[in-house]
C-alpha positions as CSV (number, residue, x, y, z in Angstrom):
1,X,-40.9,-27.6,-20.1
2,X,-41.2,-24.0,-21.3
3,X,-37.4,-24.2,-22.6
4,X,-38.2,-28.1,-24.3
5,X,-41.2,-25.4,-26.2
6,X,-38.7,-22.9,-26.9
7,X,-36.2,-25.2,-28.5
8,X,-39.2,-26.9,-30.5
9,X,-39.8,-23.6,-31.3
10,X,-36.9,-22.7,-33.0
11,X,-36.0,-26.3,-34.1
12,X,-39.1,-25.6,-36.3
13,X,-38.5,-22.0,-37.0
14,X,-34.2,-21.8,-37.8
15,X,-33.8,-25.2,-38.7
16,X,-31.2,-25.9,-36.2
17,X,-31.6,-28.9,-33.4
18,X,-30.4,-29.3,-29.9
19,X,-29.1,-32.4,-31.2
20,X,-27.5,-31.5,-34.2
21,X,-25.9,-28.0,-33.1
22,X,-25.7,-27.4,-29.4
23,X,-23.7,-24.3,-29.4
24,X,-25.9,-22.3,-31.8
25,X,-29.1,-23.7,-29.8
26,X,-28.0,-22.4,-26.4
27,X,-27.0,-19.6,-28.0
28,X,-30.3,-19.2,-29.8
29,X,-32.5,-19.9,-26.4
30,X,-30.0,-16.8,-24.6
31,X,-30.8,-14.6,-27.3
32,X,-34.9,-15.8,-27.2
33,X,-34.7,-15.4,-23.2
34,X,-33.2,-12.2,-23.2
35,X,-35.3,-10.6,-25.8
36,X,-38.5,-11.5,-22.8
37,X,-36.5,-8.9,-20.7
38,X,-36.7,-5.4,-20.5
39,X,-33.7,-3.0,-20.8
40,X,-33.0,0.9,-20.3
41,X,-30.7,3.0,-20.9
42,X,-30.3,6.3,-18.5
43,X,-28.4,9.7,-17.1
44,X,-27.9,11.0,-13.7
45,X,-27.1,14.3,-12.1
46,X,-26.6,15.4,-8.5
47,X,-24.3,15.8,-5.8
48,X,-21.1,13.7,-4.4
49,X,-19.5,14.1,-0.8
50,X,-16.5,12.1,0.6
51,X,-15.9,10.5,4.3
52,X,-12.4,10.3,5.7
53,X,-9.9,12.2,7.6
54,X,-10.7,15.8,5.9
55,X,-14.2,15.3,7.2
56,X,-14.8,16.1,10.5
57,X,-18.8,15.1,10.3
58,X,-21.1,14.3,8.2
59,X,-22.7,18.5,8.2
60,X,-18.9,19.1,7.4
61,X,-19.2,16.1,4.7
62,X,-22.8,17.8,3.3
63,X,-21.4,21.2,2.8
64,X,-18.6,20.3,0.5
65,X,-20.7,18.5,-1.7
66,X,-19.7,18.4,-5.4
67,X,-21.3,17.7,-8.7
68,X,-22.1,14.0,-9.4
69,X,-23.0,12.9,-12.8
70,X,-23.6,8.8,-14.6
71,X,-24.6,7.0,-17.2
72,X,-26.4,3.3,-16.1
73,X,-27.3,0.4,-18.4
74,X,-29.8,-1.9,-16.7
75,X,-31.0,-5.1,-17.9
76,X,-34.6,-6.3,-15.7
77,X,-34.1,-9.8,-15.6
78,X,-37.2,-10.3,-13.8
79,X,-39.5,-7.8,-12.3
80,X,-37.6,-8.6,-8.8
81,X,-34.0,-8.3,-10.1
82,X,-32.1,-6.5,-12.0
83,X,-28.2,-6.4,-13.4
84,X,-27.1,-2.6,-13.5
85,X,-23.4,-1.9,-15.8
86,X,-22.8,2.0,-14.1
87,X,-20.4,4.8,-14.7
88,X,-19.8,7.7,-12.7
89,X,-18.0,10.9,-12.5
90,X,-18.0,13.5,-9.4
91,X,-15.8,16.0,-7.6
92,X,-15.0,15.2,-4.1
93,X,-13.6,17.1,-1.5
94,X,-12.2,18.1,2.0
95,X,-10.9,20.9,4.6
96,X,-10.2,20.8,8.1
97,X,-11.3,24.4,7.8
98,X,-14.4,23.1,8.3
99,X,-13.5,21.1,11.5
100,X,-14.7,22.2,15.3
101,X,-11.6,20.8,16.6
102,X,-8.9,23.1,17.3
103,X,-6.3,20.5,16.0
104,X,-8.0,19.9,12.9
105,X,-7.9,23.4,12.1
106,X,-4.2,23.5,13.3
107,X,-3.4,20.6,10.9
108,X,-5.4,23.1,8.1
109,X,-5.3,20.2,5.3
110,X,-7.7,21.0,2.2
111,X,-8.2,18.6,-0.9
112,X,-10.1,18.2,-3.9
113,X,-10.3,14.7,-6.2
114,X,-12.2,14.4,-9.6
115,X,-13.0,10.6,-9.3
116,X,-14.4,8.6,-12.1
117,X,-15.9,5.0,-11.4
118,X,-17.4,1.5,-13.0
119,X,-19.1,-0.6,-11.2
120,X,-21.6,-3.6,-11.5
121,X,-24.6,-4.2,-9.3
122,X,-27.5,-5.8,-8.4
123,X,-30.8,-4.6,-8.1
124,X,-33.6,-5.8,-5.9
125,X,-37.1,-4.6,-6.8
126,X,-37.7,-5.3,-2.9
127,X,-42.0,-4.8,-3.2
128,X,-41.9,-7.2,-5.7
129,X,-41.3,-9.9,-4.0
130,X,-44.8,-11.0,-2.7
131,X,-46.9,-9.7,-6.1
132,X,-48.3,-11.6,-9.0
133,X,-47.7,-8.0,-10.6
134,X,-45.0,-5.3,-9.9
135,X,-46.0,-2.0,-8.9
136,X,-45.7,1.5,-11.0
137,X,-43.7,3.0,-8.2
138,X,-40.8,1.0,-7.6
139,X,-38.6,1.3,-4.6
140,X,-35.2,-1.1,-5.0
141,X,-32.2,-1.8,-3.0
142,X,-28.1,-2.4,-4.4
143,X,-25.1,-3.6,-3.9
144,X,-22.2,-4.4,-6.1
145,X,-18.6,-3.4,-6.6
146,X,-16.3,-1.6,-8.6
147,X,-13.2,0.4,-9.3
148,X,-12.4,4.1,-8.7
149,X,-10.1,6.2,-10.0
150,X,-9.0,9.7,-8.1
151,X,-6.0,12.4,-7.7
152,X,-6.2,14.4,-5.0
153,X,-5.3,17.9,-5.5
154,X,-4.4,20.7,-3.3
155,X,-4.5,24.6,-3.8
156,X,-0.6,26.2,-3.6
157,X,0.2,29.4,-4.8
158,X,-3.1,29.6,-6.9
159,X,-2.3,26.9,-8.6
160,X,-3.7,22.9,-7.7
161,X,-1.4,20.7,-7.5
162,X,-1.5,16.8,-7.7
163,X,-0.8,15.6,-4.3
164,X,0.6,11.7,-5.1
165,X,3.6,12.7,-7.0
166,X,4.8,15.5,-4.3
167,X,4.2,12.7,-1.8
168,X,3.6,14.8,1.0
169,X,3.9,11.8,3.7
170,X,7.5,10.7,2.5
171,X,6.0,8.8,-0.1
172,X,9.3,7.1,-2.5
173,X,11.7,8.4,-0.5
174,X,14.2,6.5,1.3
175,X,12.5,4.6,4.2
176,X,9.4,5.2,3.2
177,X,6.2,3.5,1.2
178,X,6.4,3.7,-2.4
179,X,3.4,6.3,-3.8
180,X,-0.2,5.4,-3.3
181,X,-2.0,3.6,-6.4
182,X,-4.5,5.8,-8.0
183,X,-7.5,3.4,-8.0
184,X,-8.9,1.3,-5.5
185,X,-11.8,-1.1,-5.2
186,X,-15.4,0.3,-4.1
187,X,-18.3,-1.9,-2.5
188,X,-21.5,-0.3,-3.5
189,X,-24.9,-0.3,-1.7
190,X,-28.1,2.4,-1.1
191,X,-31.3,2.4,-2.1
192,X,-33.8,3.9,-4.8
193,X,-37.1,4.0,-6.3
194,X,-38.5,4.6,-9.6
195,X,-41.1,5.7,-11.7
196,X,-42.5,5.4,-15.0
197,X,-43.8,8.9,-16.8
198,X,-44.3,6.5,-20.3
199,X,-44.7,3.9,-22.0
200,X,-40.2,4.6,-22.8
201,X,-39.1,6.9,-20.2
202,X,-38.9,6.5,-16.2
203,X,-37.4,9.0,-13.6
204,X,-35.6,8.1,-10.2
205,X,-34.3,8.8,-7.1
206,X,-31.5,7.2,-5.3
207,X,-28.4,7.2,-2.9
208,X,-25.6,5.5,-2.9
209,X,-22.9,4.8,-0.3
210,X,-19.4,3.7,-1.4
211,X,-16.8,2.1,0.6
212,X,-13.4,1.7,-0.4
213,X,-10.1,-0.5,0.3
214,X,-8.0,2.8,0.3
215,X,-7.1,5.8,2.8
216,X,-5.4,8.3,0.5
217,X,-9.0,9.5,-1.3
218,X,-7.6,12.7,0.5
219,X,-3.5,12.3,0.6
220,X,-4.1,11.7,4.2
221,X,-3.6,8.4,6.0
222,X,0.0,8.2,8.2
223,X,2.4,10.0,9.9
224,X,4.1,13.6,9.5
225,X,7.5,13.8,7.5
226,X,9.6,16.8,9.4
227,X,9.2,19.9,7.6
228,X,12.9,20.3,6.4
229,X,13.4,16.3,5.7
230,X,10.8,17.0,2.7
231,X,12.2,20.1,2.0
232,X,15.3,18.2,1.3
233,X,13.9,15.3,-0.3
234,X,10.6,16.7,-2.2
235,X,10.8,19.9,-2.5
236,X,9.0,23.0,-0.9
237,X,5.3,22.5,-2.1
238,X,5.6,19.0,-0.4
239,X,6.7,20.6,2.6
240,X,4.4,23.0,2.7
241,X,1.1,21.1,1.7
242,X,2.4,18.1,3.9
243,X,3.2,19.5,6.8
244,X,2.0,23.0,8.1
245,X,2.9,22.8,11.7
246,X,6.4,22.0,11.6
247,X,5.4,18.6,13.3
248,X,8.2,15.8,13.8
249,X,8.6,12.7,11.8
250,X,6.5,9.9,13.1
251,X,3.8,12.2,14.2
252,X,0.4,11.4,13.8
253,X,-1.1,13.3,10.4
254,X,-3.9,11.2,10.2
255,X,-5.9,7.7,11.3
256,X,-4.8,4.7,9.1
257,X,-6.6,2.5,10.5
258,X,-9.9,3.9,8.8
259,X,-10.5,3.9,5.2
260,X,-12.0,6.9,2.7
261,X,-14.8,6.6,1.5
262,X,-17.8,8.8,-0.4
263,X,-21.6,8.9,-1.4
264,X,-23.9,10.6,-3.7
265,X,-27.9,11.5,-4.3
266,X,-29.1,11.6,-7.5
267,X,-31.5,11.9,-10.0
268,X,-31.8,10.0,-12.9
269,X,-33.7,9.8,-16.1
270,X,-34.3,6.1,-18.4
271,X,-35.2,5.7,-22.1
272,X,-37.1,2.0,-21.7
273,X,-36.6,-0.1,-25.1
274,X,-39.6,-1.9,-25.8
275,X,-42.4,-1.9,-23.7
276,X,-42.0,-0.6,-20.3
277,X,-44.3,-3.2,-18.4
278,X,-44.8,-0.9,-15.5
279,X,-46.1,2.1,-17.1
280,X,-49.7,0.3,-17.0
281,X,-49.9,-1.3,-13.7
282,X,-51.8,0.8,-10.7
283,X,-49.5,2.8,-8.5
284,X,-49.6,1.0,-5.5
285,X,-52.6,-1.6,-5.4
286,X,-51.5,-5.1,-6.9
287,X,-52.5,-8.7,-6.0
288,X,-50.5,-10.0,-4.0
289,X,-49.1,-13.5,-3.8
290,X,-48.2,-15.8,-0.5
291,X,-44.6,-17.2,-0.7
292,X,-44.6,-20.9,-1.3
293,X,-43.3,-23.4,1.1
């Protein structure tokens, strides 16, 4: 019924009827339904780390954490969910310097990526499910997906040097898999919470897990190429980078069957447009209401 008002409404008001024009009325009841909705606009900072075969454990993981920084456009569609457009841009990295195992520090691999990604997600304002009101302090859950883009590096004769073209694994030689893509898909989730400092502008907290469809975050994912069959083929910085121990070809380098992946913590500042509606609720006591069955 409330839409039947709203088309009344703005029959009366634009001059245009369902009837008439039914394009330019749908369109017209979007526009009126979004402008209901609250939107913000906001900037994170804090740190990235990266999972995958340069990462012993996750203390190894912690301690080569990099900066993380994003931008975030969210649109509250209700004060339950929420549709978040997200850009991010970090520095991940990796050593088996910083391994326990003696063969990890044998194989004495290092990276470093710059990794930019979009991604859309969901968000679920998860103590707002059972209240007439939503609280001030917000805690929320995600998930979505997106797409990353990242180029390992390596340090070689104090210089770094992009790891995908030297294609330290046999990479585009004869035999061997063409060169890794540069992007890959990431599945988003974590968790968060929010709060409002005025009647425009929130602060929050969150972290964020990313797991991706790709091994080679780090340039590491197969099998050793024989030191002087690179050397041959791709030159000496492949050979050195790719192999270190003078393994054989076919040897194990690293574990395929287990994709990269990385994480960060943030936090984040929002400019609200329009009224926020939170800003004047109570922190944490709101009626609450009994599903319906």
């Amino acid at each position: 019924m409330q839409y039947l008002k709203s088309g009344i409404n703005l029959q009366e008001s634009t001059g245009i009827s369902m009837r008439t024009s039914p394009i330019a009325a749908i369109l017209l009841l979007v526009a009126d339904s979004l402008g209901s909705q609250t939107f913000d606009l906001g900037v994170s900072l804090g740190a990235a780390s990266y999972n995958g075969d340069l990462s012993e454990s996750a203390s190894a993981s912690l301690r080569r954490s990099q900066l993380a920084q994003g931008l975030v456009a969210r649109l509250e569609l209700d004060p339950v969910f929420s549709l978040r457009l997200q850009y991010a841009k970090m520095t991940i990295s990796g050593s088996d310097a910083d391994a326990v195992n003696p063969l990890l520090r044998k194989r004495n691999l290092h990276f470093r990526s710059e990794l930019s990604e979009i991604a859309l997600t969901g968000q679920l304002q998860v103590f707002n499910l059972f209240r007439i009101e939503p609280l001030r302090f917000s805690p929320y859950l995600f998930l979505g997906a997106g797409l990353c883009w990242y180029n390992p590096e390596a340090e070689y004769g104090g210089r770094w040097l992009a790891l995908r073209s030297l294609g330290t694994e046999g990479q585009g030689m004869p035999g061997y898999p063409k060169a890794y893509s540069g992007h890959a898909i990431a599945v988003l989730m974590g968790a968060g919470m929010r709060y409002p400092l005025s009647v425009h502008f929130s602060i929050g907290l969150e972290a964020c897990l990313r797991f991706t469809n790709t091994d080679y975050l780090d340039d590491a994912s197969g099998n050793y190429v024989a030191y002087g069959e690179l050397l041959r083929s791709r030159g000496r910085a492949a050979a050195d980078l790719g192999n270190k121990i003078d393994a054989r070809t076919g040897q194990q380098r690293a574990n395929p069957k287990s994709n990269d992946g990385y994480q960060s913590l943030s936090f984040s500042l929002h400019y609200h447009f329009g009224t926020n509606p939170l800003f004047r609720n109570s922190l944490f006591k709101n009626p609450v209401r009994c599903p319906a069955f």
